[in-house]
Residue frames as qw, qx, qy, qz and C-alpha x, y, z in Angstrom:
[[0.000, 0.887, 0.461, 0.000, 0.00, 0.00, 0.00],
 [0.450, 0.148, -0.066, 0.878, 0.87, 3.50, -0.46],
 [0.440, -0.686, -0.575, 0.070, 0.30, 6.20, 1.65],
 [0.233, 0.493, -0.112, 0.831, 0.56, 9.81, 1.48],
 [0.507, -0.603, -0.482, 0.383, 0.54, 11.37, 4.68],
 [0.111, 0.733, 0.189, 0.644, -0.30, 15.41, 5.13],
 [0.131, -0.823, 0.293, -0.469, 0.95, 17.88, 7.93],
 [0.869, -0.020, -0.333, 0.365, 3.72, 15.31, 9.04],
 [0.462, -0.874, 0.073, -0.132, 4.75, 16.77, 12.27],
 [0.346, 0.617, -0.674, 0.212, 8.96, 16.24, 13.01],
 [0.551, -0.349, 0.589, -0.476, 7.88, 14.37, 16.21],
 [0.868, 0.243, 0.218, -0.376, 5.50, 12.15, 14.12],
 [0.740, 0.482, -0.408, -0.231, 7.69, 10.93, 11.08],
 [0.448, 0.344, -0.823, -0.062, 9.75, 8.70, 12.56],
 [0.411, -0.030, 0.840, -0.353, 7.40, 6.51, 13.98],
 [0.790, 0.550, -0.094, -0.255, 5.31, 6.71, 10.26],
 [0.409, 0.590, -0.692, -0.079, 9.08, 5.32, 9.20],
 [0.182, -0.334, 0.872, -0.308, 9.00, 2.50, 12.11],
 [0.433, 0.272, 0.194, -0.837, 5.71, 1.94, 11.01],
 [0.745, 0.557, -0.087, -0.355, 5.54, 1.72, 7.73],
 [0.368, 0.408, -0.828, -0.113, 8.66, -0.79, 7.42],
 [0.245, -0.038, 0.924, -0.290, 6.78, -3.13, 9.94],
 [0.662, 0.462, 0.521, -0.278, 3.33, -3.03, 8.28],
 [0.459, 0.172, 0.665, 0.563, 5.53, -3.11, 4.47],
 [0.252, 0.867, 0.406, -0.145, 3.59, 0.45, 3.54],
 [0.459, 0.284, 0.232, 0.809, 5.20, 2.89, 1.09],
 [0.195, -0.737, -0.442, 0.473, 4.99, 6.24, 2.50],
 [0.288, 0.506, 0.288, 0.760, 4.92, 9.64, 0.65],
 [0.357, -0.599, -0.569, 0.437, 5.36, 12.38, 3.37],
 [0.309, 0.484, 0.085, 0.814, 4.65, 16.15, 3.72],
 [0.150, -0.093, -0.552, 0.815, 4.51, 18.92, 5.92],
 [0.211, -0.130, -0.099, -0.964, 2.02, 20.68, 4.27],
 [0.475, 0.259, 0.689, -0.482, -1.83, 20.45, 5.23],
 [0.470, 0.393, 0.752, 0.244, -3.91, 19.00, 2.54],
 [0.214, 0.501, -0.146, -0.826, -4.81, 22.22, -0.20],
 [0.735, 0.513, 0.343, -0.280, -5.87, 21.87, -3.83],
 [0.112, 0.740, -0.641, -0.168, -2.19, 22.91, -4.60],
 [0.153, -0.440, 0.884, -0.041, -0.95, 19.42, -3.41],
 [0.914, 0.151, 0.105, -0.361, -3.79, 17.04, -4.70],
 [0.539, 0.545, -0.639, -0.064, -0.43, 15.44, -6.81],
 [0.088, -0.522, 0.811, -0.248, 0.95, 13.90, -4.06],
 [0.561, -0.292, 0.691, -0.349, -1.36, 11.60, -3.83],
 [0.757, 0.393, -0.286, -0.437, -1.06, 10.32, -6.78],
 [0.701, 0.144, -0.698, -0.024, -0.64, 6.19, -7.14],
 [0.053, 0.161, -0.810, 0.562, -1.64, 6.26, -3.46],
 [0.420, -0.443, -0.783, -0.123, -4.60, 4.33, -1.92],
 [0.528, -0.604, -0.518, 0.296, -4.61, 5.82, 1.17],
 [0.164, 0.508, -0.247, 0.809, -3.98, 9.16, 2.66],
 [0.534, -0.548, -0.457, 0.454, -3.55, 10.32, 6.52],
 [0.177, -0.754, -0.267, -0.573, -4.77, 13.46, 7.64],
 [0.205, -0.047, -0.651, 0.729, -4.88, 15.54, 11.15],
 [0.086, 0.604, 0.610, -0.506, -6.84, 18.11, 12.63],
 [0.005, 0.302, -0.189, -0.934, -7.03, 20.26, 8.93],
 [0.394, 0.553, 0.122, -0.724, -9.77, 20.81, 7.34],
 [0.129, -0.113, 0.920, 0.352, -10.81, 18.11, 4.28],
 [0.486, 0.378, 0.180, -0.767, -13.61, 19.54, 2.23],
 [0.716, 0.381, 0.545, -0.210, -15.34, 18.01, -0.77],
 [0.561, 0.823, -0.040, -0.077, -13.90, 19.45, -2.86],
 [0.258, -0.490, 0.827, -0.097, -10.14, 18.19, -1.68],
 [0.530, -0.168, 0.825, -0.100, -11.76, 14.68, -1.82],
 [0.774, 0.627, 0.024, -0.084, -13.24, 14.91, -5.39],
 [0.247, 0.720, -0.646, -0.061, -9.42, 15.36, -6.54],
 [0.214, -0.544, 0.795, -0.163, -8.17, 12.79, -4.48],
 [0.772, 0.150, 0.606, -0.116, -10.93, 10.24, -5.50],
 [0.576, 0.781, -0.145, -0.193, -9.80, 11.32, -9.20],
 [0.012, 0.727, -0.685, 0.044, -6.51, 9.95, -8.10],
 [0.690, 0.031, -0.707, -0.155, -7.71, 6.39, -6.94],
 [0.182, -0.317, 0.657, -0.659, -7.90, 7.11, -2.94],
 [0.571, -0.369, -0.666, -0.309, -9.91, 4.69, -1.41],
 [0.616, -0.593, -0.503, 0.125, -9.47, 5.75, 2.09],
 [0.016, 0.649, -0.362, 0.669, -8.55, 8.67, 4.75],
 [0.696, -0.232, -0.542, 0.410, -7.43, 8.14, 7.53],
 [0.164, -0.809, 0.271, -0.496, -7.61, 11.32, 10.50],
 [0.738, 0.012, -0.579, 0.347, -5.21, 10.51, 13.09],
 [0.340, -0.160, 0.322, -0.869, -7.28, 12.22, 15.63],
 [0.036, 0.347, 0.937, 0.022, -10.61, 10.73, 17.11],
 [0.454, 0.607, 0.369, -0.537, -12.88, 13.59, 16.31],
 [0.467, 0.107, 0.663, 0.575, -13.21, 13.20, 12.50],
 [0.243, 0.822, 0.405, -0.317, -15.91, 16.48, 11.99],
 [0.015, 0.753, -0.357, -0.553, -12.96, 18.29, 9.94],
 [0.197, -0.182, 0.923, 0.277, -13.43, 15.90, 7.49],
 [0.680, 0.152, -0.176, -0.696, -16.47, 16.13, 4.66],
 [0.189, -0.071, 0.975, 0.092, -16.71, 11.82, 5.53],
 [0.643, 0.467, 0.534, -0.289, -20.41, 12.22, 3.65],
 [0.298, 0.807, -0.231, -0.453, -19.05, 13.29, 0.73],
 [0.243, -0.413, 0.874, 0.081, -16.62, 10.68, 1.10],
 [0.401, -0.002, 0.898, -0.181, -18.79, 8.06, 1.41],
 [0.638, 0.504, 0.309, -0.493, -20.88, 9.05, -1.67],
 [0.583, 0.626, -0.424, -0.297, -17.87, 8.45, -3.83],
 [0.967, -0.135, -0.161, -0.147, -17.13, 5.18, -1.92],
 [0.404, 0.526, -0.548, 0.510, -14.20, 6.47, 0.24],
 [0.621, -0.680, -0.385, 0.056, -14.23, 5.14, 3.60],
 [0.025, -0.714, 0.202, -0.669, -13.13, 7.36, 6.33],
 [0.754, -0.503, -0.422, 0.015, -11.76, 6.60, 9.56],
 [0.218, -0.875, 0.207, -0.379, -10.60, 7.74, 12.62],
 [0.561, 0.115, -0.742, 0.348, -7.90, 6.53, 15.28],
 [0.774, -0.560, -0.294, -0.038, -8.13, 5.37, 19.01],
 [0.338, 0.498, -0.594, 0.534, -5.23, 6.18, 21.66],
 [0.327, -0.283, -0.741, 0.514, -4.69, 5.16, 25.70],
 [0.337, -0.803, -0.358, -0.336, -7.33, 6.66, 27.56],
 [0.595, -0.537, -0.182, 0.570, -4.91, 7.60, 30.46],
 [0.539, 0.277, 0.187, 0.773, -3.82, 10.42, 28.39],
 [0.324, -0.556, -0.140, -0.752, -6.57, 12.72, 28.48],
 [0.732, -0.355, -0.561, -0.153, -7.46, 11.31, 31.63],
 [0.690, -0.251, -0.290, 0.613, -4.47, 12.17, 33.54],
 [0.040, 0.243, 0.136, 0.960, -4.31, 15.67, 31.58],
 [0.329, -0.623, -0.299, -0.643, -7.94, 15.83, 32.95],
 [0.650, -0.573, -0.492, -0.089, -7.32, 15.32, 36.38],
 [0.503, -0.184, -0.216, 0.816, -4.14, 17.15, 36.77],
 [0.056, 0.368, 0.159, 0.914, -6.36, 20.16, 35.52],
 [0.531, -0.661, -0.432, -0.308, -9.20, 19.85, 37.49],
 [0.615, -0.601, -0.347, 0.375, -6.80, 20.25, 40.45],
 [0.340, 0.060, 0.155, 0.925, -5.26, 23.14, 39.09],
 [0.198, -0.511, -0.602, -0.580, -8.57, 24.56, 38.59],
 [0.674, -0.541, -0.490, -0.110, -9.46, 24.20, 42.11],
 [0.669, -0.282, -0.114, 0.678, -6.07, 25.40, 43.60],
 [0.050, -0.953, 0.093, 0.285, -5.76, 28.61, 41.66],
 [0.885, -0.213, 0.227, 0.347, -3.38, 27.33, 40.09],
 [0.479, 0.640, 0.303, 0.518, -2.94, 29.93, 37.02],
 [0.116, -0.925, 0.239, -0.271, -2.76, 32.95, 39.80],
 [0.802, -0.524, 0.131, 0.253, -0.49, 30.99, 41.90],
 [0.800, 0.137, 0.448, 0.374, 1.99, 30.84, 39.12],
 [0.291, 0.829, 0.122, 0.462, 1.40, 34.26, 37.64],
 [0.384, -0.918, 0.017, -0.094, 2.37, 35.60, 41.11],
 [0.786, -0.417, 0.271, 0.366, 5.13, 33.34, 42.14],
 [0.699, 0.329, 0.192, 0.606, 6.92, 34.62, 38.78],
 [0.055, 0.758, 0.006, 0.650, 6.56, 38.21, 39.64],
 [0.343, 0.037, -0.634, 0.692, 7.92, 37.67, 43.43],
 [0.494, -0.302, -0.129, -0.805, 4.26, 38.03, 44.64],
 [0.271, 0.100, -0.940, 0.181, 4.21, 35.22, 47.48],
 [0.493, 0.006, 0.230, -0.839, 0.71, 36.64, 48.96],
 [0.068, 0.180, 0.977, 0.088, -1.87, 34.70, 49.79],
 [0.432, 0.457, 0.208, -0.749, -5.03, 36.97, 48.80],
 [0.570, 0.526, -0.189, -0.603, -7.31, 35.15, 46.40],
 [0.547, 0.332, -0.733, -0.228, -5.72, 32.09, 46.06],
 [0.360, -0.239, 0.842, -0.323, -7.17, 30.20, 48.71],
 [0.557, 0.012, -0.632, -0.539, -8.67, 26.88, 46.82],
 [0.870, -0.123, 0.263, -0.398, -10.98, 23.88, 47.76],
 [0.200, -0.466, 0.858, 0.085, -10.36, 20.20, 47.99],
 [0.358, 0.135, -0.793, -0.475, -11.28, 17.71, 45.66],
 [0.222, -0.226, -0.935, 0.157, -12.80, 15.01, 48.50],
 [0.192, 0.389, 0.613, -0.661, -15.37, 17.33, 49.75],
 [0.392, 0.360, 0.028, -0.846, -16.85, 17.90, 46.18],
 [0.719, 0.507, 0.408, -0.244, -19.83, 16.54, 43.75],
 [0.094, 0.434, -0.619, -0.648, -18.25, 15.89, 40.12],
 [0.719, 0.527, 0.115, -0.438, -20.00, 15.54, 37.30],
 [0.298, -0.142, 0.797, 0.506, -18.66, 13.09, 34.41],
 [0.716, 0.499, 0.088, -0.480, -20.39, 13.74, 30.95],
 [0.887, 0.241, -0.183, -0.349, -19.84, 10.64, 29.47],
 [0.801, -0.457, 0.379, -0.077, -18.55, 7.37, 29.59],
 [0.811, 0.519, -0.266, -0.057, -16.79, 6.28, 26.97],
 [0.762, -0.055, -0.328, 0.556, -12.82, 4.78, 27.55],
 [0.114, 0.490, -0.227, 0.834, -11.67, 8.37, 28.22],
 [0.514, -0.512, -0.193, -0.661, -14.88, 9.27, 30.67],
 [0.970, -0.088, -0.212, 0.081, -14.66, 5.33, 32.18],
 [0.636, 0.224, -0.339, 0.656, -10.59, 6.39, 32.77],
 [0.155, -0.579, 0.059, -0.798, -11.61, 9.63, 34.53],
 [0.546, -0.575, 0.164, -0.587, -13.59, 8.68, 36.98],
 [0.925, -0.234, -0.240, 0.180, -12.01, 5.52, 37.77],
 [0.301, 0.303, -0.305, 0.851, -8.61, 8.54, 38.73],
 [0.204, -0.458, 0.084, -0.861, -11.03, 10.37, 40.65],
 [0.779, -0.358, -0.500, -0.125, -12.34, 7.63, 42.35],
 [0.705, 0.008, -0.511, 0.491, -9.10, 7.87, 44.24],
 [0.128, 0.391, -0.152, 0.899, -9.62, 11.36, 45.55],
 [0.049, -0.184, -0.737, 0.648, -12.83, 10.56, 47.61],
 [0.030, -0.007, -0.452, -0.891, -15.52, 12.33, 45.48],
 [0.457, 0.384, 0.537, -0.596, -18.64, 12.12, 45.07],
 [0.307, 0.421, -0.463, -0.717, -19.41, 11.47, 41.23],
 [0.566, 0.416, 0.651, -0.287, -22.20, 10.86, 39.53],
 [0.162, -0.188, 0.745, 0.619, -22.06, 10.28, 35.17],
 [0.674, 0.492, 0.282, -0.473, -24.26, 10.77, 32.45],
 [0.175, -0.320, 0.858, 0.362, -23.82, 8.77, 29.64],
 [0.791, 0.215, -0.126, -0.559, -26.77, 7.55, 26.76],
 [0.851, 0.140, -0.505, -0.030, -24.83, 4.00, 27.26],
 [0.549, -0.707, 0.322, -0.308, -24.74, 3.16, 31.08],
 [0.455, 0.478, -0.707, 0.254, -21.61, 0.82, 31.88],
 [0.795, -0.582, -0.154, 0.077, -21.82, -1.86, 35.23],
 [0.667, 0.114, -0.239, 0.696, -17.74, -1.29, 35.20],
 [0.125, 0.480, -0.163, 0.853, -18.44, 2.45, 35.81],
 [0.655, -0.595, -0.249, -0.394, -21.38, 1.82, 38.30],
 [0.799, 0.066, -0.394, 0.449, -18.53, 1.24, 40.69],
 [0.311, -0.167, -0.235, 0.906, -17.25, 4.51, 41.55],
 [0.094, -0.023, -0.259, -0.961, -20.19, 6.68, 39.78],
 [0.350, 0.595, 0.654, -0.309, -24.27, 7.02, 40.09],
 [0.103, -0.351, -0.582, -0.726, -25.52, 7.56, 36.27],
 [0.197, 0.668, 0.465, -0.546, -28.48, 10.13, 37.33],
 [0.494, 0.681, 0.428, 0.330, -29.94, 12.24, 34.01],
 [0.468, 0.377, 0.107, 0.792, -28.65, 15.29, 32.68],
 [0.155, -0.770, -0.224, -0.577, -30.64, 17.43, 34.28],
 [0.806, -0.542, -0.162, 0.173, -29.52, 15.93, 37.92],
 [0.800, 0.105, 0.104, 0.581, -26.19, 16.55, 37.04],
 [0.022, -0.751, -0.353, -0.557, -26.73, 19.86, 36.36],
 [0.344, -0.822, 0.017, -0.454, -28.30, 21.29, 39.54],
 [0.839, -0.529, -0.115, -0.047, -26.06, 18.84, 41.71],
 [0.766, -0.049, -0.068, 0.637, -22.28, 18.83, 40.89],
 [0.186, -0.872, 0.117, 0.438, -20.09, 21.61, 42.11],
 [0.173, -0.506, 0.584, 0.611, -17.34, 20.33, 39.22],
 [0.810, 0.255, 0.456, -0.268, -18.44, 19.11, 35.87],
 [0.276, -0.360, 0.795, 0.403, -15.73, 17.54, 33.26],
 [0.730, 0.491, 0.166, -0.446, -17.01, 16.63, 29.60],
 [0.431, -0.165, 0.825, 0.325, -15.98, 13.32, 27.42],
 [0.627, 0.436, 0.632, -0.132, -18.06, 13.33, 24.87],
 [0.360, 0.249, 0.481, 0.760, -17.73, 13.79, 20.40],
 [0.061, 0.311, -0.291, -0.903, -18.04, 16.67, 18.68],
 [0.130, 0.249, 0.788, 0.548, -21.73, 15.95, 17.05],
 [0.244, -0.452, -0.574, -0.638, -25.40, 17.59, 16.57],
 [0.574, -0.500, -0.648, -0.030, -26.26, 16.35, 19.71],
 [0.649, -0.391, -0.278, 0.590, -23.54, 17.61, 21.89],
 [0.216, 0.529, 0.112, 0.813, -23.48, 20.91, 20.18],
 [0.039, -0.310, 0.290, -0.905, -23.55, 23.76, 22.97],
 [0.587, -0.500, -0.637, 0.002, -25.05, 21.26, 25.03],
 [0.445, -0.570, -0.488, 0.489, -23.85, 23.97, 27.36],
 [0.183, 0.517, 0.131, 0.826, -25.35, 26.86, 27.12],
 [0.240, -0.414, 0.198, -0.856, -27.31, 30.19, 28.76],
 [0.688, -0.433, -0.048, -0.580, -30.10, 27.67, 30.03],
 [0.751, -0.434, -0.389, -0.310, -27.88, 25.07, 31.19],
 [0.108, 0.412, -0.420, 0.801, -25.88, 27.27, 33.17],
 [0.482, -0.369, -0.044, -0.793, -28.65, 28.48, 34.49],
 [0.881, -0.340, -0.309, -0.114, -29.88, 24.91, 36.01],
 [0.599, 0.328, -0.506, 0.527, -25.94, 24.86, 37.15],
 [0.494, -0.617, -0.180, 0.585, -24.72, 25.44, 41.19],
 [0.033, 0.992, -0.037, 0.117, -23.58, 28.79, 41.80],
 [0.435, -0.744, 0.506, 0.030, -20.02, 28.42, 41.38],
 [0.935, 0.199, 0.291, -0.052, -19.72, 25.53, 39.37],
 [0.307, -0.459, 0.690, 0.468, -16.19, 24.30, 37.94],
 [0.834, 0.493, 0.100, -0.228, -16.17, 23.48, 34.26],
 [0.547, -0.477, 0.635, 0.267, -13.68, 21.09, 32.51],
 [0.812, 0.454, 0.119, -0.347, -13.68, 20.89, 29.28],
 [0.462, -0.476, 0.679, 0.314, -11.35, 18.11, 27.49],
 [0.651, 0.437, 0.605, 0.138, -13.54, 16.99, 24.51],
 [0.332, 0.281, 0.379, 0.817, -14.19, 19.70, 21.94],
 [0.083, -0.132, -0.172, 0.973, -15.05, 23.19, 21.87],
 [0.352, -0.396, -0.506, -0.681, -18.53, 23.01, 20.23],
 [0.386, -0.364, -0.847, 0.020, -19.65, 21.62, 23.28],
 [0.232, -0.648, -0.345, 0.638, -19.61, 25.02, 25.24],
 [0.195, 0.892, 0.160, 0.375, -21.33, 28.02, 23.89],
 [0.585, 0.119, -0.111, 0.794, -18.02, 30.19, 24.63],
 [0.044, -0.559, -0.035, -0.827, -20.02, 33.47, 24.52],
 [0.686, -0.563, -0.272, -0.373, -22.33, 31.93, 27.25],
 [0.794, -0.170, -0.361, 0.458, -19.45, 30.39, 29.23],
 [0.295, 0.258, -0.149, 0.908, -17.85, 34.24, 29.41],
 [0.120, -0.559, 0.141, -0.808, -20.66, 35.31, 31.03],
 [0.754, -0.553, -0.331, -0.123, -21.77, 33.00, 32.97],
 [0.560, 0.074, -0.307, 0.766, -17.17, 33.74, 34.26],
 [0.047, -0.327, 0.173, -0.928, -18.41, 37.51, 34.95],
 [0.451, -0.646, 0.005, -0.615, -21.30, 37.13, 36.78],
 [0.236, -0.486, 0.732, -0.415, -19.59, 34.56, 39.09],
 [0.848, 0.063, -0.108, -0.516, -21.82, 31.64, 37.89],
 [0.875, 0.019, -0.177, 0.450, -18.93, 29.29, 36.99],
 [0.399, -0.870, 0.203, 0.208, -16.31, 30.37, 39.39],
 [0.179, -0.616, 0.696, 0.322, -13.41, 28.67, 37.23],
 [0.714, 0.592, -0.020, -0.374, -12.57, 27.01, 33.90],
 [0.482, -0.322, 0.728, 0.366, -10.58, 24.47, 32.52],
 [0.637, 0.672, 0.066, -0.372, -10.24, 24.80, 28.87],
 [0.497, -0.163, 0.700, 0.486, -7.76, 22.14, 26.31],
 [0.244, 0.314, 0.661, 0.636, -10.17, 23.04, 23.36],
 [0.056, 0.356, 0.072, -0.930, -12.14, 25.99, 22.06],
 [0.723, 0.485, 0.468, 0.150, -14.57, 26.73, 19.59],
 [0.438, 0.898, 0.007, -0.040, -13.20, 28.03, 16.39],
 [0.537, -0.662, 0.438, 0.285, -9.46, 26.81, 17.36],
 [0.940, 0.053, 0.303, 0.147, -8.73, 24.96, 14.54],
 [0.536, 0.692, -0.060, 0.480, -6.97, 27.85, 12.32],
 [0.089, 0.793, -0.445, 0.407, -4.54, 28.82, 15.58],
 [0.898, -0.275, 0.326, -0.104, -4.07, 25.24, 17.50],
 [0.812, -0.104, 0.462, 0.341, -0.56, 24.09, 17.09],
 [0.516, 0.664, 0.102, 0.530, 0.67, 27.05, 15.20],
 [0.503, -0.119, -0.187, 0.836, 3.61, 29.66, 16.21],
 [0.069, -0.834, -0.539, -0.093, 1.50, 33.13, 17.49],
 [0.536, -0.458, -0.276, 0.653, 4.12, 34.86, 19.39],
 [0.234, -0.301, 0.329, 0.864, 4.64, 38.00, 16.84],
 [0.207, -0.076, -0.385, -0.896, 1.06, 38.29, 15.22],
 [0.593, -0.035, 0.268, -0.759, -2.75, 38.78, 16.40],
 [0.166, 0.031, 0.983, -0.065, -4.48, 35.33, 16.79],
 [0.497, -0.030, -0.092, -0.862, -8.02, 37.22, 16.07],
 [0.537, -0.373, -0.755, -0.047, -10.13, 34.90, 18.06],
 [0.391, -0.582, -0.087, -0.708, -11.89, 37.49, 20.53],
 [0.840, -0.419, -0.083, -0.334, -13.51, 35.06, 22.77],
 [0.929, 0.030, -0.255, 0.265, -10.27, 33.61, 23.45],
 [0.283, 0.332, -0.339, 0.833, -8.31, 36.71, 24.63],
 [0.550, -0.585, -0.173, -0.571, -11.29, 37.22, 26.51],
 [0.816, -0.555, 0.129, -0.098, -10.71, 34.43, 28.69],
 [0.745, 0.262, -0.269, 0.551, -7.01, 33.81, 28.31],
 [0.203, 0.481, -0.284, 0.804, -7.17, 37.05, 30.51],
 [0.702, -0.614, -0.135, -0.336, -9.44, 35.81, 33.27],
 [0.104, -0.448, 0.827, -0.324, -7.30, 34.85, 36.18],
 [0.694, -0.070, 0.651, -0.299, -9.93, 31.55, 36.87],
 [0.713, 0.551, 0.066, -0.429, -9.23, 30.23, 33.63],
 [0.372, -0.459, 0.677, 0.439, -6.66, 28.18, 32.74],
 [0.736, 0.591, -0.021, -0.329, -6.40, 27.44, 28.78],
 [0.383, -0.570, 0.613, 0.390, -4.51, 25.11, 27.21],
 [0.220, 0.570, -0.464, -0.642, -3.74, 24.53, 23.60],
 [0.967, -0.014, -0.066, -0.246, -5.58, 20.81, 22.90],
 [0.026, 0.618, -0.771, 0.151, -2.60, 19.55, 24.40],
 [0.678, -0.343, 0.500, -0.415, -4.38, 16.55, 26.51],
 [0.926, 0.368, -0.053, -0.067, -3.83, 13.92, 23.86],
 [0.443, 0.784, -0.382, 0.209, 0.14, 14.80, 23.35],
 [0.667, -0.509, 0.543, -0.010, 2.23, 11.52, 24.97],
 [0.183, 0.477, -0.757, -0.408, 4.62, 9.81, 23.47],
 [0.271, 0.200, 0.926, -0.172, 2.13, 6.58, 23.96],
 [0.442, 0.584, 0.568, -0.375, -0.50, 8.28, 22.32],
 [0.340, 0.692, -0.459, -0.441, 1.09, 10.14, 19.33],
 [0.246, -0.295, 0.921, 0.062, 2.34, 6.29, 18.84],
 [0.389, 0.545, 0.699, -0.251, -1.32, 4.84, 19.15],
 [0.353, 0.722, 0.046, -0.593, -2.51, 7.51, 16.63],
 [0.268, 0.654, -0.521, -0.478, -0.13, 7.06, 14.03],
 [0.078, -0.194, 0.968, 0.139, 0.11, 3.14, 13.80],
 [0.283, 0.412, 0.812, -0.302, -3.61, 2.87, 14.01],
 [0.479, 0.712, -0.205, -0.471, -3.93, 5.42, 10.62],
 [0.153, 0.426, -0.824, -0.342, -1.26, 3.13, 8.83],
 [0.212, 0.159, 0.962, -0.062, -3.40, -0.41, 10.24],
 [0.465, 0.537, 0.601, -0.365, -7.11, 0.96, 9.52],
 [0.432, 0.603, -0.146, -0.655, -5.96, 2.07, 6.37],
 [0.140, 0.287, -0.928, -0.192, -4.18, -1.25, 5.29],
 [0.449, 0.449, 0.721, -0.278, -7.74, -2.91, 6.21],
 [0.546, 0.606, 0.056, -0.576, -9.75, -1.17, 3.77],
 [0.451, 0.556, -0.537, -0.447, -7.38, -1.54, 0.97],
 [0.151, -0.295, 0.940, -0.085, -6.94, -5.27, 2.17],
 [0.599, -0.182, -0.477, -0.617, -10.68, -5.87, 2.15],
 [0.516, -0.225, -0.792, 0.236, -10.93, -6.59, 5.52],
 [0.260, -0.916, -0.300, -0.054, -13.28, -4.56, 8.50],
 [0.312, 0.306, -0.207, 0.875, -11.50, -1.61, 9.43],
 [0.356, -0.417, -0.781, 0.298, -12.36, -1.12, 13.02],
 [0.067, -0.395, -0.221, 0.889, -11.78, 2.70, 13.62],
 [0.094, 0.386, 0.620, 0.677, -14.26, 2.95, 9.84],
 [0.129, 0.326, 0.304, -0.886, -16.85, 6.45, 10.43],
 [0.391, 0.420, -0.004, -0.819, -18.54, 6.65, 7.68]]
């Protein structure tokens, strides 16, 4: 099989190279993100791997002109990706899996950051501010936490948090006995009016869209922590800012945004980022923000990439391709 691979990160390639000589794949690599400029490259290739850019219909006409029979995003949301389009010219489309401990860990080291202050602590302690105004925080065992969904990630969460003493209680439209362990599944609305912290696992889809918004703030404690590790759609942003000013949610963990995708994992330092809502709260002292980092271990970047090379070598094999979307 060949296999062009698009915004090929310096981390990433040699483990596509360790890869592709164990699963015998011929690789054709570039930095660039897929364009209509670069449709060539994939020429005499079956298969192409993808990230977090943008892959419109028009991109995947070309590329089915070429003889692509499959894409591969080596991410597990796959929304940046036209995969109906795909699938009308009979291109399957699939996505990849990594350890759940990743995000998991990343979500529990934030939640305590969150909870500490941890963003003023830090701002101070560099400016030889050792004061303790403002940064007194709360302790994990004495609070209610919310877990929107269960999936492996979700399932990984709250089995960590278990350890802390919690209280946590999971919604989830597919209730697990494994989780029923540490967690009481109660409905969305419970969840809501009951948890002081509330952490979110769930895709990027119709449903989940700005499942949090003005009204279900509104149902929210006063004070409520928010955690968000999944994807930015899920929080109306404008609503989140105010619910920050009027003291609703007292503090914010934030790995994804909406609208991130054109300034995630690009160099900013020396020109405007124009993304409003994002300087907004980048400047909140209860906010910590980080850059969809929560994925980024050398275990998972691993997972990612070998599991784009295997689910494409299914397809072209004619065998099930497990991670298949569309």
């Amino acid at each position: 099989m060949r296999l062009a691979v698009f915004r090929c990160r310096p981390d990433e390639r040699p483990l596509f190279e360790k890869y592709a000589a164990q699963y015998g794949v011929e690789l054709v690599i570039s930095t660039e993100a897929p364009s209509t400029a670069n449709v060539s490259l994939v020429r005499d290739c079956e298969a192409v791997s993808v990230i977090t850019n943008a892959v419109p219909g028009e991109i995947i006409d070309l590329w089915h002109s070429y003889g692509v029979r499959v894409i591969s995003t080596r991410t597990v949301g796959y929304e940046h990706v036209d995969y109906r389009r795909a699938a009308e010219l009979g291109i399957v489309v699939s996505n990849v899996s990594y350890t759940p401990h990743t995000v998991a860990e990343y979500t529990v080291m934030t939640i305590l950051m969150a909870i500490r202050r941890m963003k003023t602590i830090l701002i101070r302690y560099m400016g030889q501010d050792y004061s303790l105004d403002g940064i007194r925080g709360r302790e994990l065992c004495n609070m209610t936490v919310g877990v929107v969904g269960t999936g492996r990630i979700g399932e990984m969460v709250i089995r960590n948090l278990s350890g802390f003493g919690c209280r946590i209680l999971a919604c989830s439209p597919t209730e697990k006995e494994s989780v029923k362990t540490h967690a009481e599944y109660v409905d969305l609305d419970t969840l809501w009016r009951r948890c002081d912290l509330i952490t979110f696992h769930v895709p990027a889809t119709e449903e989940t869209f700005h499942m949090v918004n003005r009204e279900a703030l509104r149902r929210m404690k006063d004070g409520v922590v928010l955690v968000n590790m999944a994807r930015g759609s899920v929080i109306d942003t404008s609503a989140l800012i105010e619910a920050l000013e009027s003291g609703k949610v007292s503090a914010a963990a934030l790995d994804v945004l909406e609208n991130e995708s054109h300034i995630y994992y690009q160099d900013f330092k020396y020109t405007p980022v124009c993304h409003h809502e994002m300087a907004v709260l980048n400047a909140m002292p209860n906010v910590l923000m980080t850059p969809h980092t929560a994925f980024f271990t050398d275990e998972a970047v691993s997972d990612m990439i070998e599991y784009s090379i295997t689910s494409c070598l299914a397809t072209v094999q004619g065998k099930e391709n497990p991670f298949r979307v569309n």
